[in-house]
Structures are given as structure tokens and as C-alpha cells.
SEFIPA-404130 format. One line per field, with one value per residue: residue in three letters; chain; x, y, z of N, C-alpha, C in turn. Coordinates in pm, whole numbers, plus 50000, padded with zeros to 5 digits. Example, Ala and Ser with C-alpha at 12.3 -4.5 7.8 and 13.67 -1.06 7.14 Angstrom:
REM residues 2
rest c(ALA|SER) $
kette c(A|A) $
n.xx c(51319|51285) $
n.yy c(49431|49775) $
n.zz c(50780|50708) $
ca.xx c(51230|51367) $
ca.yy c(49550|49894) $
ca.zz c(50780|50714) $
c.xx c(51320|51290) $
c.yy c(49670|50003) $
c.zz c(50780|50787) $
***
This chain:
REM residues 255
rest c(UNK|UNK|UNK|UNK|UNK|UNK|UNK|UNK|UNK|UNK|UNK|UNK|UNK|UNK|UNK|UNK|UNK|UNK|UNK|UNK|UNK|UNK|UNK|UNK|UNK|UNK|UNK|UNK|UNK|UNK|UNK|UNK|UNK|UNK|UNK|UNK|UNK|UNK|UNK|UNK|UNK|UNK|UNK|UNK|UNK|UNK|UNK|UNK|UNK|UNK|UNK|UNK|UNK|UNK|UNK|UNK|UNK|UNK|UNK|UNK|UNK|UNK|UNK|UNK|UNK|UNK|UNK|UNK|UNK|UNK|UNK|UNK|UNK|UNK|UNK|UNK|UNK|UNK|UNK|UNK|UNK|UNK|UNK|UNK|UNK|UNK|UNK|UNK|UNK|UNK|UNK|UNK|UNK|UNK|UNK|UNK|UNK|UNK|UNK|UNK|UNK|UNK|UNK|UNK|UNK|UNK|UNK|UNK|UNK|UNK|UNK|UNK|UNK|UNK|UNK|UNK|UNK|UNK|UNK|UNK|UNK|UNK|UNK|UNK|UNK|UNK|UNK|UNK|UNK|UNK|UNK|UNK|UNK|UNK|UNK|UNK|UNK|UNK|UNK|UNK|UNK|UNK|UNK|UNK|UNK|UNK|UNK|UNK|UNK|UNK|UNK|UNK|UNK|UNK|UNK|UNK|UNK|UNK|UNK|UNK|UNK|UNK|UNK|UNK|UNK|UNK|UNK|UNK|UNK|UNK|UNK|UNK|UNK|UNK|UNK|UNK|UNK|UNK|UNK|UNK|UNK|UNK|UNK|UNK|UNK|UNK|UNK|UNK|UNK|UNK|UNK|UNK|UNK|UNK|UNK|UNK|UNK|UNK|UNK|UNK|UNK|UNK|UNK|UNK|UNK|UNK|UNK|UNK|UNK|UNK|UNK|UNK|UNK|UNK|UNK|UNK|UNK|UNK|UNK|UNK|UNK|UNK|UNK|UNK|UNK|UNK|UNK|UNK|UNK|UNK|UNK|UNK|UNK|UNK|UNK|UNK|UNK|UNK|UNK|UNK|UNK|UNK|UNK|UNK|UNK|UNK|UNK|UNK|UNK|UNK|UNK|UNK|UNK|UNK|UNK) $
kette c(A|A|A|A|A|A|A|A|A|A|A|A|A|A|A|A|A|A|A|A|A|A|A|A|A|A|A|A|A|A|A|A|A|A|A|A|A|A|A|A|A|A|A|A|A|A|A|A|A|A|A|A|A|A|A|A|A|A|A|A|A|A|A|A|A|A|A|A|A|A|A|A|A|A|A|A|A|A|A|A|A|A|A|A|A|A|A|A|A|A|A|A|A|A|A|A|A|A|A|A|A|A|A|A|A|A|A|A|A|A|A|A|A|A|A|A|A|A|A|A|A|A|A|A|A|A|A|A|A|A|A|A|A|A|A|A|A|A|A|A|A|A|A|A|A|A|A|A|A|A|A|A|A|A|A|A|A|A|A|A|A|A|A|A|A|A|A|A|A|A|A|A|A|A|A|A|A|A|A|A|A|A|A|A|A|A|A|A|A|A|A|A|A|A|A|A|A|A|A|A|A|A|A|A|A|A|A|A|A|A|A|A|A|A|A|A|A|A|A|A|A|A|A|A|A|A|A|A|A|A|A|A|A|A|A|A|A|A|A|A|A|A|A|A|A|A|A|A|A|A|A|A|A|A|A) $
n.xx c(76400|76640|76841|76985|77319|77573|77815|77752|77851|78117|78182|78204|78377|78607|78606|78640|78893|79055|79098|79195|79454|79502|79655|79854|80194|80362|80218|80003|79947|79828|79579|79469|79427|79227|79027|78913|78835|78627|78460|78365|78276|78081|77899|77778|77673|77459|77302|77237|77102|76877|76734|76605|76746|76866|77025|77050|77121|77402|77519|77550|77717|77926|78002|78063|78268|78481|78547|78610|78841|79014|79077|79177|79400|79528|79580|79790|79975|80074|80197|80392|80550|80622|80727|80999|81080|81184|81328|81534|81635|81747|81926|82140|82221|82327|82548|82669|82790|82935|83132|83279|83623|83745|83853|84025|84232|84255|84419|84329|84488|84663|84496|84614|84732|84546|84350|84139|83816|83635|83421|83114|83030|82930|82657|82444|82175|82176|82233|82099|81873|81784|81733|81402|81400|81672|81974|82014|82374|82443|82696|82760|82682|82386|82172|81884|81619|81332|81048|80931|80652|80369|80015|79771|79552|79254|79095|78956|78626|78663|78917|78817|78785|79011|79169|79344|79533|79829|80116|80427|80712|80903|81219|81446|81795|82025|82361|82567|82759|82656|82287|82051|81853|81522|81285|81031|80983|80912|80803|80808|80573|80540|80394|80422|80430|80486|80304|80222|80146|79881|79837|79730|79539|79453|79262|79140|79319|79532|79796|79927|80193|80437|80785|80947|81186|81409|81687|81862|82235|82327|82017|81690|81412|81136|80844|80498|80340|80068|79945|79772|79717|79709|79465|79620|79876|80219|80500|80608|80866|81018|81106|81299|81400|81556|81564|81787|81922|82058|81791|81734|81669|81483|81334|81077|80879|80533|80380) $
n.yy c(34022|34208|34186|34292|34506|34525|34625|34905|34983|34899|35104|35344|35297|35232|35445|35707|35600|35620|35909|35964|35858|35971|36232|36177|36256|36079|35874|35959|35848|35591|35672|35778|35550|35428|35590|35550|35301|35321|35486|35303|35083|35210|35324|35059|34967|35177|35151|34878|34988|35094|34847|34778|34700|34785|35084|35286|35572|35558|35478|35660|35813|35699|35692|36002|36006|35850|36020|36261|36165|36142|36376|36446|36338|36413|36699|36557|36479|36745|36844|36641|36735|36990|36882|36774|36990|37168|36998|36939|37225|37239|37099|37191|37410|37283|37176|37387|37530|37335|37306|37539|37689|37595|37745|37660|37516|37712|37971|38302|38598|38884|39209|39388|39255|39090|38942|39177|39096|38867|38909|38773|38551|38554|38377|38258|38148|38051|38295|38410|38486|38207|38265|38083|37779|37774|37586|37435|37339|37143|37030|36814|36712|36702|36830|37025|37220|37459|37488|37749|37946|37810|37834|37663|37454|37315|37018|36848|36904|37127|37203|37354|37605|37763|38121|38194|38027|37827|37610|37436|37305|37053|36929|36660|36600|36372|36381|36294|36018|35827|35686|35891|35983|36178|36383|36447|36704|37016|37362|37659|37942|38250|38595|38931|39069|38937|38770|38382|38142|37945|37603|37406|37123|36901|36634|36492|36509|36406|36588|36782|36629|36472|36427|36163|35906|35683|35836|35761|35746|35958|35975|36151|36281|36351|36609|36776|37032|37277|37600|37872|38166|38503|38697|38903|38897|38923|38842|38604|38398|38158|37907|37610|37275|36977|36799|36689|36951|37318|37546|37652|37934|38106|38308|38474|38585|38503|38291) $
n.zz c(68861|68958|69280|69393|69407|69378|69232|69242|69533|69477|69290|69481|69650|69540|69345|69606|69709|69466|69460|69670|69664|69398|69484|69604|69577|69263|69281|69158|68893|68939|69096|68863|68724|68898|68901|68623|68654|68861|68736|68561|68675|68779|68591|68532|68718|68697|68498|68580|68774|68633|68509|68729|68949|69308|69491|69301|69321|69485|69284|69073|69247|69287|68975|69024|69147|69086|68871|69004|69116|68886|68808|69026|69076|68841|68985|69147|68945|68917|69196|69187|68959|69103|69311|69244|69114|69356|69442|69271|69247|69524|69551|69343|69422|69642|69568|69439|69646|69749|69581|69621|69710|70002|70325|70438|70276|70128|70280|70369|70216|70333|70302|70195|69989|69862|69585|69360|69315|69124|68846|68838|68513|68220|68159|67869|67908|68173|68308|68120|67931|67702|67346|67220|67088|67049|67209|67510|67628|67945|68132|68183|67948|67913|67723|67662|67509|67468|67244|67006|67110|66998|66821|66980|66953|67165|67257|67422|67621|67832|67798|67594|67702|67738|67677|67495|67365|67369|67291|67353|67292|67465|67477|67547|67527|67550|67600|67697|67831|67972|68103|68137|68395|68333|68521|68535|68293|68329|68198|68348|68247|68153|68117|67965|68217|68411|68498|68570|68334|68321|68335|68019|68097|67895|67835|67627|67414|67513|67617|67948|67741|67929|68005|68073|68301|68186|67946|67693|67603|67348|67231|67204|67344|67355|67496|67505|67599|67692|67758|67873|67787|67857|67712|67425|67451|67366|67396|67550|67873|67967|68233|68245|68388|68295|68466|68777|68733|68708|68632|68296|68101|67895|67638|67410|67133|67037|66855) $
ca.xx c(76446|76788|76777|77160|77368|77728|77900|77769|77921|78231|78228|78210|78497|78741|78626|78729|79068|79135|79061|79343|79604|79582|79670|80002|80313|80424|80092|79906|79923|79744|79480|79399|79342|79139|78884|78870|78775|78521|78344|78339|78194|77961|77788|77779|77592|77366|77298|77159|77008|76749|76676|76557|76834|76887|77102|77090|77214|77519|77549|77554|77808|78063|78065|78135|78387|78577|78537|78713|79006|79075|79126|79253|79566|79629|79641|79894|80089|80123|80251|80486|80655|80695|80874|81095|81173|81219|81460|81647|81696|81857|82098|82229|82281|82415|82645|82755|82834|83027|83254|83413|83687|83756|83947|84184|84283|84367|84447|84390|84605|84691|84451|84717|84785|84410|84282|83948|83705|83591|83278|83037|83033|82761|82617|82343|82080|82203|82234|82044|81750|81809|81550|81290|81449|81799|81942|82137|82440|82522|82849|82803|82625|82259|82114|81765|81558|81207|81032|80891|80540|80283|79899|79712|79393|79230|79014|78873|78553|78725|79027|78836|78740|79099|79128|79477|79602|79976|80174|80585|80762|81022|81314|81548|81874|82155|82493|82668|82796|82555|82189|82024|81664|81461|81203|80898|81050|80741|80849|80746|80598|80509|80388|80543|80371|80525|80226|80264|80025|79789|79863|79604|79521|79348|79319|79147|79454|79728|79841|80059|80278|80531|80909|80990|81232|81606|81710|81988|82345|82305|81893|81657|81327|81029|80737|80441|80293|80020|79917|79661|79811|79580|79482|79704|80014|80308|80619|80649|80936|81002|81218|81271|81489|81549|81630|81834|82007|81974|81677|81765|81561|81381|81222|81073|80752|80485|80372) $
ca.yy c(34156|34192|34210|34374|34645|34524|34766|35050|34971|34890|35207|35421|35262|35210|35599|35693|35536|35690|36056|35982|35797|36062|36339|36163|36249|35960|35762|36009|35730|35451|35701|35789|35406|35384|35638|35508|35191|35330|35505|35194|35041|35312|35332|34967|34973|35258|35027|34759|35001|35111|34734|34768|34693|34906|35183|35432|35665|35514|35446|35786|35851|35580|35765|36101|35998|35811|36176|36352|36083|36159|36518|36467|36233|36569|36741|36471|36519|36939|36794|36588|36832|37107|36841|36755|37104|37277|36918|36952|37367|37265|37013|37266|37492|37220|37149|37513|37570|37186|37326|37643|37614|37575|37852|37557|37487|37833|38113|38433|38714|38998|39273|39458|39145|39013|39012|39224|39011|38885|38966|38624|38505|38533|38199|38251|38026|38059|38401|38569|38379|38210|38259|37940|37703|37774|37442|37468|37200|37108|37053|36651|36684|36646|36932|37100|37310|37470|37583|37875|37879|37882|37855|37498|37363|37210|36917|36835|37007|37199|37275|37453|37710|37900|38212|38218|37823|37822|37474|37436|37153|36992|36826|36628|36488|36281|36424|36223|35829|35717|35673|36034|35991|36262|36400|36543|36829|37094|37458|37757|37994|38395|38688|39020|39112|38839|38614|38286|38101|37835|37523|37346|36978|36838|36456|36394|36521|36346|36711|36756|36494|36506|36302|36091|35803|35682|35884|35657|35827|35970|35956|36244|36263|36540|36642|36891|37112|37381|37709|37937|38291|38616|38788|39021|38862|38881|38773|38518|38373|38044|37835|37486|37212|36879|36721|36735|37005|37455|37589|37755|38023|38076|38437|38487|38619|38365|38256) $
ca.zz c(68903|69015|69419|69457|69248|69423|69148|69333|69650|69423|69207|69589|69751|69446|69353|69710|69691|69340|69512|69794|69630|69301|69516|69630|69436|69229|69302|69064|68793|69011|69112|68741|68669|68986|68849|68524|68708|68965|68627|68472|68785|68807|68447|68519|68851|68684|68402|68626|68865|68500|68471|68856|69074|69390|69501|69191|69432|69498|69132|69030|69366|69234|68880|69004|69280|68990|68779|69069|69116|68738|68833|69166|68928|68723|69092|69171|68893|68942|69297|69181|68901|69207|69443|69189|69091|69445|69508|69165|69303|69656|69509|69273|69530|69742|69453|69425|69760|69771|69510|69673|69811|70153|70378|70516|70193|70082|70377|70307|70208|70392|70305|70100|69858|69846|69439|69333|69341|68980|68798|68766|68427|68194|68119|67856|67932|68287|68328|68059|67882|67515|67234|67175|66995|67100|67278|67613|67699|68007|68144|68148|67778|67834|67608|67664|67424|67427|67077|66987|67135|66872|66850|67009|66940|67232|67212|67547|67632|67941|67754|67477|67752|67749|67603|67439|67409|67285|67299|67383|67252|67529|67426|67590|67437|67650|67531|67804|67810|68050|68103|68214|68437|68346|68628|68452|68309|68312|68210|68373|68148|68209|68005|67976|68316|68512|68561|68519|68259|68320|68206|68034|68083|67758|67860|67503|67354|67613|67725|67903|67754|67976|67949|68223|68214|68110|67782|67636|67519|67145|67222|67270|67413|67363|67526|67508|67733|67696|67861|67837|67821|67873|67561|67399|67492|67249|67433|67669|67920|68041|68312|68276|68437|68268|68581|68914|68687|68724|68535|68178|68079|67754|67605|67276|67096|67044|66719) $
c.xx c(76569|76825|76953|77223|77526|77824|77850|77842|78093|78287|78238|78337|78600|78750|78682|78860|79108|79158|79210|79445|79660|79627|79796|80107|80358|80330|80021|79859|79812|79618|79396|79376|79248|79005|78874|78791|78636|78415|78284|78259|78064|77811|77762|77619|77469|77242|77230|77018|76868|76710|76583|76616|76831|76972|77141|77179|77322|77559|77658|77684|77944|78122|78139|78261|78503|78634|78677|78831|79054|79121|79179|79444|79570|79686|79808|80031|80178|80237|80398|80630|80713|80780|80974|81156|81245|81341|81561|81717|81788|81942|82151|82235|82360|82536|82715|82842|82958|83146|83359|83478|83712|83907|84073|84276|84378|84327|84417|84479|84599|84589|84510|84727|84642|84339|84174|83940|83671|83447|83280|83071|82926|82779|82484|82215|82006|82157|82156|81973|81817|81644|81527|81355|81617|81791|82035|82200|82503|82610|82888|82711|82460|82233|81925|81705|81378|81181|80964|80717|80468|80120|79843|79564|79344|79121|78903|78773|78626|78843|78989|78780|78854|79090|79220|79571|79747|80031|80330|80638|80896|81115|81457|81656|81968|82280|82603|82691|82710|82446|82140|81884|81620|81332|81092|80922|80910|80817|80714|80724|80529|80527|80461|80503|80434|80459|80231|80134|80001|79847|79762|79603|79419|79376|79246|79304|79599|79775|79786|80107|80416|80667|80914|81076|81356|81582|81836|82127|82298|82118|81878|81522|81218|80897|80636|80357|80209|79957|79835|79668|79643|79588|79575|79857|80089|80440|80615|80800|80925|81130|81206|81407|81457|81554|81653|81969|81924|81895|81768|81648|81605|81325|81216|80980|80635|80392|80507) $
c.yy c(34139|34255|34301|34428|34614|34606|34885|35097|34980|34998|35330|35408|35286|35419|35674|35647|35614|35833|36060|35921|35924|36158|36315|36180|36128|35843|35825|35908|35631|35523|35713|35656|35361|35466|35598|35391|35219|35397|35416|35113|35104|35329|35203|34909|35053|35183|34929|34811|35048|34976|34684|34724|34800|34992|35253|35546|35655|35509|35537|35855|35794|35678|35925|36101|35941|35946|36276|36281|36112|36320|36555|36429|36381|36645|36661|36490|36675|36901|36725|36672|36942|37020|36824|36873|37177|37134|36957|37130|37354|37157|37083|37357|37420|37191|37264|37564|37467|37248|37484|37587|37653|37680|37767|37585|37626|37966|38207|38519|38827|39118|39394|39355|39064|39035|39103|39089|39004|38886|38800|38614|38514|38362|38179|38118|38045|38185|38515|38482|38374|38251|38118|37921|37685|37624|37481|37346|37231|37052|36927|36617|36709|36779|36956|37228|37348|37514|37647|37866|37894|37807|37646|37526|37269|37122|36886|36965|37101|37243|37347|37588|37824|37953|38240|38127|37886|37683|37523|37308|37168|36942|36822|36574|36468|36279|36335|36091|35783|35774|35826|36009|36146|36295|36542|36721|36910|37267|37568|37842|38145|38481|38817|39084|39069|38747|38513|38175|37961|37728|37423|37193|36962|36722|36423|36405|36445|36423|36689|36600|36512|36399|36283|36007|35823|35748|35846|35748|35845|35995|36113|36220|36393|36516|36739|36898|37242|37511|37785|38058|38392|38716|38917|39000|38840|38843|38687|38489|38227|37956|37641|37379|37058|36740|36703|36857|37163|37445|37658|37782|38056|38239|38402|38544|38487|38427|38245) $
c.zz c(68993|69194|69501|69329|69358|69345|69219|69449|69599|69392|69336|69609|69671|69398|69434|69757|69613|69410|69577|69716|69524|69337|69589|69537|69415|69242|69205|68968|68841|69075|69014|68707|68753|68966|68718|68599|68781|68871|68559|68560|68780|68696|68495|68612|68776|68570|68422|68754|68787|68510|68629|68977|69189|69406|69366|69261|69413|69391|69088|69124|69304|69129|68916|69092|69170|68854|68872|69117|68994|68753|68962|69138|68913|68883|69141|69087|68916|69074|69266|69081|69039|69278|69351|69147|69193|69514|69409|69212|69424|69618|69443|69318|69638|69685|69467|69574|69831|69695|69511|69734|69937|70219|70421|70403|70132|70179|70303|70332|70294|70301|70201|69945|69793|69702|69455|69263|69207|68998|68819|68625|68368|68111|68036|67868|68099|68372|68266|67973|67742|67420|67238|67098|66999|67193|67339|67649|67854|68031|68139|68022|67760|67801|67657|67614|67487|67276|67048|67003|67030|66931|66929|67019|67046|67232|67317|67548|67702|67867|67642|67550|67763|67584|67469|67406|67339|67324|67256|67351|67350|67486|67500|67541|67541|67551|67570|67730|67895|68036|68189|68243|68376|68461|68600|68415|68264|68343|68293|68305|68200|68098|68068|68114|68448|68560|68505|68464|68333|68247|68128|67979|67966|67747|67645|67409|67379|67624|67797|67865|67811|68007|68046|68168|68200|67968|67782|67620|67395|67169|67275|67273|67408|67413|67472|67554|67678|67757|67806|67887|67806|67730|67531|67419|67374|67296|67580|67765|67973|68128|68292|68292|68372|68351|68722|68814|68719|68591|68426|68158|67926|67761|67426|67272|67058|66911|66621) $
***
């Protein structure tokens, strides 16, 4: 009879780690392999504590602590798409505001001689949403599309609980001459109401698959991402940033 269950103690501590690390941005990854681990610990421990080992308890503690590091990771990731979006927003405002010009440079006019003031520019994408499937270039090439949402099938138990699944295909392409990071591009998506859908994790599936990573010159790069819209919905909206670049916006009907 087996007089120690050391995987239980294992599948606690390493579960406990996974919890805190997946809930750091950019650590999410190393928390989700630390609950796979502390489950695997855990059945393991439980496994030996049926053959009469001790601490079942703990066993059973290990597995679910390694359960909620696997969903503490997805927390991690949500974390990490928002810092990267609300940084990629104040550099392109820091950008816009870098490239007026400067009163030294040009005095103004006398009050009599001073132009009217021009209109903005429309900038669809920018200024006024494209349809799904439309592709927007930016000004150093890289290109970003969404595609027309249509129906998704989810696989995971928990993801077959939404009411309305639809799936968005990402796509990145690098128009430029050099190497373009991408920084988890994750659209925002909203029905005709203004609320903004759910997105739904389906780990058996690998949603979201989301692009990270160098995308080469000439190369492009796609993701997909699903949401779980409220019944009755026939047109959607969506924002999404490929980058440290502004958001382009997205409308269409779905299906």
C-alpha cells in the first residue's frame, strides 16, 4: 500500500502558480501549460489515491486548481488584447498630434488673411465603416480585412451554450518591405443596439485563433474569432486594429 501521494502536493502548488501567472498579460501562455500540468498531476495523484494512497482531497484540489489556471490563461489573454489595444490607441494619437505643425514654424495670419478652416477628410474604413470583406491599406502597406460573419458550430461543451454563435475570419497581409509584428489583433464586434458580443472561447476547437507574430513582406496571416450575438440580430459592426495602427471599422449583415 502506497504510504505517500507526492502528486497531490504537486498538482496544488503547480495548479496555484498556473492561476497567478495566467492572469498576467503575456504570461497567459505559461499559465495554460501549468494547468494542463497540475491536471495531469492531479488525475495522477487521484489514481494512486483509489489504489490507497493518501490525500484524495488534495488530489481532487490539484485537478480543479489546474481547471481554473486553464481559464484564468483565457482571462490572461482578454488582458493582454485590451493592453495592446488601449497602447496601439495612444500612439496613434501621439502620432497625430506629432505631425501638426508647430506655431514656430508657421505664424499666424492676421485675422483678415487667415484661410476657413478645411473639412476632415473622409477616410472609409477610418471614418465611415467598410462592408465585411472589404480590405483596408494602410499608409506603410499592411492591409486588414474582416469577412462576412456567418453561422459557427461550437464544439466545446461550454461553447455549445451560446445562443447565436457567428465566426469572423481575420486577415492580415504585410504590404510593406519590412517585417510587420502583429499584436493579437481581436475585433470588437456589436449588434444594431450597440452592445458588444461575447466572445466565445471553444478550446476544443482552438477559438479564438488569434495572429500574433512577424508577417513577412508579400505574406498574409488569418485568424478566427467567435461571438455569441443575442437572438434576432441581423447586422452587426466591428472595430479592429492589426497592430500599433488606428482601428478600421467593419458593418455588414451576418450570414
Amino acid at each position: 500500500m502506497p504510504t505517500s501521494n507526492s502528486l497531490a502536493v504537486s498538482a496544488a502548488i503547480v495548479g496555484g502558480i498556473g492561476i497567478l501567472v495566467g492572469l498576467v498579460p503575456l504570461l497567459f501562455w505559461l499559465g495554460f501549460i501549468l494547468g494542463l500540468t497540475a491536471i495531469g498531476l492531479g488525475i495522477g495523484a487521484i489514481v494512486r489515491a483509489s489504489k490507497g494512497a493518501p490525500q484524495k482531497t488534495l488530489s481532487i484540489v490539484g485537478t480543479v486548481l489546474g481547471v481554473l489556471a486553464l481559464v484564468a490563461s483565457v482571462g490572461g489573454l482578454v488582458l493582454t488584447a485590451l493592453v495592446f489595444d488601449g497602447t496601439a490607441d495612444r500612439r496613434a494619437q501621439e502620432r497625430r498630434q506629432q505631425s501638426r505643425p508647430s506655431d514656430d514654424l508657421f505664424p499666424s495670419r492676421p485675422p483678415s488673411a487667415s484661410p476657413k478652416p478645411a473639412k476632415p477628410s473622409q477616410v472609409p474604413g477610418l471614418t465611415s465603416p467598410l462592408s465585411f470583406g472589404e480590405t483596408f491599406t494602410y499608409d506603410n502597406g499592411v492591409k486588414v480585412s474582416l469577412s462576412a460573419p456567418k453561422e459557427y458550430e461550437p464544439k466545446g461543451l461550454i461553447a455549445r451554450e451560446s445562443k447565436n454563435p457567428i465566426q469572423i475570419t481575420v486577415t492580415v497581409t504585410n504590404g510593406s518591405a519590412e517585417p510587420y509584428e502583429v499584436l493579437f489583433p481581436m475585433p470588437s464586434v456589436r449588434d444594431e443596439r450597440g452592445e458588444t458580443a461575447k466572445v466565445i472561447y471553444d478550446g476544443s476547437a482552438g477559438v479564438p485563433k488569434v495572429i500574433r507574430g512577424s508577417v513577412m513582406p508579400g505574406q498574409s496571416a488569418s485568424g478566427v474569432v467567435a461571438f455569441d450575438l443575442p437572438d434576432g440580430t441581423k447586422n452587426v459592426t466591428a472595430d479592429i486594429s492589426p497592430g500599433l495602427l488606428p482601428s478600421v471599422k467593419f458593418a455588414g449583415p451576418v450570414g
